[in-house]
KOLVO-731259 format. One line per 8 residues: their letters; for each residue x, y, z of N, C-alpha, C. Coordinates in nm, 3 decimals, always signed. Example, Ala and Ser with C-alpha at 12.3 -4.5 7.8 and 13.67 -1.06 7.14 Angstrom:
KOLVO-731259
AS> +1.319,-0.569,+0.780,+1.230,-0.450,+0.780,+1.320,-0.330,+0.780; +1.285,-0.225,+0.708,+1.367,-0.106,+0.714,+1.290,+0.003,+0.787
//
This chain:
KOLVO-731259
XXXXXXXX> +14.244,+4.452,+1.024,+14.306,+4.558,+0.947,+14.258,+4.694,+0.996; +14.131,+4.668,+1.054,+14.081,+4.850,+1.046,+14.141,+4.882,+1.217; +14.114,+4.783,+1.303,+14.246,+4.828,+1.427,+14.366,+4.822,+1.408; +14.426,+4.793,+1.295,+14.551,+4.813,+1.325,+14.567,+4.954,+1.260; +14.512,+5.001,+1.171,+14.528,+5.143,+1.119,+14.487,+5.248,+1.226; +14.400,+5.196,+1.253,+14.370,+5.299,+1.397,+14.479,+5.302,+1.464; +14.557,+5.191,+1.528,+14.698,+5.179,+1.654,+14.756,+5.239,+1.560; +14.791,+5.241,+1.433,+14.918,+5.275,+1.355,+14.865,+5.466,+1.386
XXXXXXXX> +14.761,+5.483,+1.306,+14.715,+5.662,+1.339,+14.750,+5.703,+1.474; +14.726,+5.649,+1.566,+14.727,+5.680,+1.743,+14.885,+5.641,+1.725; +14.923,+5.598,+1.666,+15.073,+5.575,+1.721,+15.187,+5.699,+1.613; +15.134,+5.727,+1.526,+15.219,+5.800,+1.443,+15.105,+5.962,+1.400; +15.040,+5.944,+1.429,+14.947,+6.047,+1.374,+14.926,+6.094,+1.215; +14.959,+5.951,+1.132,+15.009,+5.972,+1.018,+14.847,+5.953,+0.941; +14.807,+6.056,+0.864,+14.704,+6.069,+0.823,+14.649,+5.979,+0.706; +14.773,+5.888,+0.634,+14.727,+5.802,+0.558,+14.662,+5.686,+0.597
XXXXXXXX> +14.734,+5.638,+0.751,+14.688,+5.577,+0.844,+14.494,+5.573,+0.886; +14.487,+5.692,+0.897,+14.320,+5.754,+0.903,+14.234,+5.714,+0.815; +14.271,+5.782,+0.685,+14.231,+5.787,+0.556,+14.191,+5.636,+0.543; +14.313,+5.504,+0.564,+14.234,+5.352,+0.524,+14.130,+5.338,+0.644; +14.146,+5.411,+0.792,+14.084,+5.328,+0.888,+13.939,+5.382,+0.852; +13.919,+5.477,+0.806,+13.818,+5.517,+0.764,+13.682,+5.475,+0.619; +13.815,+5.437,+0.524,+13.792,+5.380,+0.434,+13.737,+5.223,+0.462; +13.822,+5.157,+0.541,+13.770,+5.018,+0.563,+13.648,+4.999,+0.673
XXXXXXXX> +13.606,+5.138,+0.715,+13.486,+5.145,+0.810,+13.383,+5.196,+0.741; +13.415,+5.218,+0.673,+13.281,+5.315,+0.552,+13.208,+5.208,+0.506; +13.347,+5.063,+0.434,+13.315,+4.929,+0.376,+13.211,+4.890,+0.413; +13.262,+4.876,+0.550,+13.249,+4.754,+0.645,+13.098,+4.779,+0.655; +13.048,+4.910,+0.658,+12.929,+4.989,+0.744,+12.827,+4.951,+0.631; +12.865,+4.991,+0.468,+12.839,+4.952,+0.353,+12.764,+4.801,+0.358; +12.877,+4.720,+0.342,+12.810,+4.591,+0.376,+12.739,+4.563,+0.492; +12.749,+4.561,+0.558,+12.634,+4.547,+0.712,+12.513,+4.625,+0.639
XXXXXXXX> +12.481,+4.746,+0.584,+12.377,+4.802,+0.552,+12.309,+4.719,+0.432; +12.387,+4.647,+0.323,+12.339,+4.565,+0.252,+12.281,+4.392,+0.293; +12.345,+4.371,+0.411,+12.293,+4.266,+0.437,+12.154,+4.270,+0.512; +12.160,+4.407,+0.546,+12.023,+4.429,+0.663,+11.928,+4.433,+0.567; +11.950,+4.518,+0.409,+11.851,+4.487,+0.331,+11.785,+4.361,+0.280; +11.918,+4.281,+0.199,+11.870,+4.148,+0.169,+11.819,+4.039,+0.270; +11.863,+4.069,+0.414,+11.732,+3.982,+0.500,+11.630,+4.002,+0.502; +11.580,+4.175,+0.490,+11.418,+4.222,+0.500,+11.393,+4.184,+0.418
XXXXXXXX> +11.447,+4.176,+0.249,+11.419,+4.147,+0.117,+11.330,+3.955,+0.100; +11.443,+3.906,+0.213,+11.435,+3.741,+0.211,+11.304,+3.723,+0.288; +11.287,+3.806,+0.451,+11.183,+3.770,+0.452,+11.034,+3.836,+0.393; +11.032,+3.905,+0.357,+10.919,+3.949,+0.295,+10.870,+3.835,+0.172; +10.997,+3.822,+0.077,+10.961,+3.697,+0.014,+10.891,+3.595,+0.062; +10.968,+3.491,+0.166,+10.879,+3.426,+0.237,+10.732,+3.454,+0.243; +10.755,+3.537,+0.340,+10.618,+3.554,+0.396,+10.485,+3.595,+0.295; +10.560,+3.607,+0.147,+10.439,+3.639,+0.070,+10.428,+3.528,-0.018
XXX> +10.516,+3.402,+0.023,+10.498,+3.290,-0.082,+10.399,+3.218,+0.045; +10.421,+3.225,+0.174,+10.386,+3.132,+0.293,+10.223,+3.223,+0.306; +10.181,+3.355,+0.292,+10.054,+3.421,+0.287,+9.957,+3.414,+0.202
//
């Protein structure tokens, strides 16, 4: 979805086009940043039940 809003923006220059590709990259960036937490989160756990 977020390349095709991009081809659709590059192809029409239509700014609503932008607006989702942007929106679904903000998400996307969102989650990736939450998962990077809950792994540090997971291992620290570990390592303080295994210490």
């Amino acid at each position: 979805m977020r390349d095709f809003s991009w081809n659709m923006f590059c192809a029409t220059g239509d700014v609503d086009a932008y607006m989702l590709y942007r929106e679904i990259s903000n998400g996307m960036s969102e989650q990736l940043d939450g998962d990077e937490e809950n792994s540090a989160l997971e291992a620290d756990m570990v390592s303080e039940h295994l210490g």
